[in-house]
C-alpha positions in Angstrom: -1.9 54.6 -52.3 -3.8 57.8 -53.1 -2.4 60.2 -55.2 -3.3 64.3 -55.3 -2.7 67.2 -57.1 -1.7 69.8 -54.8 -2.9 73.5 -56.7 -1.0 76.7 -55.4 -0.7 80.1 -56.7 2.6 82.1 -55.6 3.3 85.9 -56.8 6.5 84.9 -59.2 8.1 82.3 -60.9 11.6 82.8 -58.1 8.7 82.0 -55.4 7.8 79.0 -57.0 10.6 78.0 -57.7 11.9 78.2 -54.4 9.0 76.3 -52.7 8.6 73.9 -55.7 12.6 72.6 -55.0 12.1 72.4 -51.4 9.0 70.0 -51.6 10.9 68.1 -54.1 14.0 67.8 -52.3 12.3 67.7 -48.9 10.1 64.1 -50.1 7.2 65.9 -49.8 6.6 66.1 -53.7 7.3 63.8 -56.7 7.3 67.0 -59.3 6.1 70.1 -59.5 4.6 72.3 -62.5 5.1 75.8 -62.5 3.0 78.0 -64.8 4.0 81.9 -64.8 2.1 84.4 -66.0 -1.3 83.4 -65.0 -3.6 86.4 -64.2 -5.5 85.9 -60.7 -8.7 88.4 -59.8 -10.1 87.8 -56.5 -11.5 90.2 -53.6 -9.2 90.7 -51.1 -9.6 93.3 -47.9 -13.1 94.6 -50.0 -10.8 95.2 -53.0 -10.9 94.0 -56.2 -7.4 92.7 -56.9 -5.8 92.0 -60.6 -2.5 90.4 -60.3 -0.2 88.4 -62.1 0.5 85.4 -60.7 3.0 81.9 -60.9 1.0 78.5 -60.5 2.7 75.7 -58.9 0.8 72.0 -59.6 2.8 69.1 -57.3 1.9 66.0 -57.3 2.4 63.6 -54.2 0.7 61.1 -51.7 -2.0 61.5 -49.9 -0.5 60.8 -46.3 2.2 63.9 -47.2 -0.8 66.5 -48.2 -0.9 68.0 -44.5 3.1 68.5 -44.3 3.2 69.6 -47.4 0.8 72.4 -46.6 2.6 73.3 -43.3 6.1 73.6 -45.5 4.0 76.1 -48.0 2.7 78.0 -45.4 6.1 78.4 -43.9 8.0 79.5 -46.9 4.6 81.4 -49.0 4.9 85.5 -48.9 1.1 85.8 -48.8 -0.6 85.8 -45.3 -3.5 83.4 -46.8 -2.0 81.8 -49.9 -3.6 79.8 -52.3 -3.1 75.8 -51.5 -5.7 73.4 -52.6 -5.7 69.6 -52.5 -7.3 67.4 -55.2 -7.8 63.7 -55.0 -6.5 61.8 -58.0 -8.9 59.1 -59.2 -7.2 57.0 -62.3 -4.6 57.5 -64.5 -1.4 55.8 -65.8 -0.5 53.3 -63.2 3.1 53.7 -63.4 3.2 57.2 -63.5 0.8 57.0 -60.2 3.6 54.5 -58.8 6.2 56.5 -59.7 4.7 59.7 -57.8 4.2 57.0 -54.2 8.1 55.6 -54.7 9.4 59.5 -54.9 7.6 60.5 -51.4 7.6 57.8 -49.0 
C-alpha cells in the first residue's frame, strides 16, 4: 500500500468543498484539507495573474490517484486546474492504514 498526497488549488472554499465531499463520499479519498485564502501568482495566457485561491490536500491510495484526477477534472471550473500527486514515504503506520481501509 502506497499512500499520496493529492495537492489541488480551486478558486473558493464552496468549490472545494464541493469536490473535497465528492472524493470522500465517492471512495476516492480518506480526507481532505482545505486551506482558503491562499494567494496564487502564476502566468496564465502571457498574463501575470494574482488570485486568491482555496487549497484542497486529500490523502488516498495510490491505485485511486488516476480516478481521482478524472473526478477533479470533471467537477474543477478551471480549464487546466491545479492537481498534483505526491508519493508518501513514512509516517504513522496507523494513520497510513487508516487512509488504505477508507478507499479500497
Amino acid at each position: 500500500m502506497k499512500v499520496h498526497l493529492i495537492y489541488m488549488t480551486v478558486g473558493n472554499k464552496e468549490e472545494a468543498k464541493t469536490i473535497g465531499k465528492e472524493l470522500i463520499t465517492s471512495g476516492l479519498a480518506a480526507c481532505v484539507n482545505i486551506v482558503d485564502n491562499m494567494n496564487s501568482m502564476y502566468m496564465w495566457e502571457n498574463e501575470l495573474q494574482d488570485d486568491n485561491e482555496t487549497i484542497l490536500i486529500a490523502k488516498t491510495e495510490e491505485t485511486r490517484v488516476p480516478a481521482l484526477i478524472e473526478k477533479v477534472k470533471s467537477l474543477h471550473s478551471y480549464d487546466c486546474p491545479c492537481v498534483l500527486s505526491l508519493s508518501v514515504s513514512d509516517g504513522n503506520q496507523a494513520f497510513l492504514n487508516w487512509i488504505a481501509e477508507e478507499v479500497k
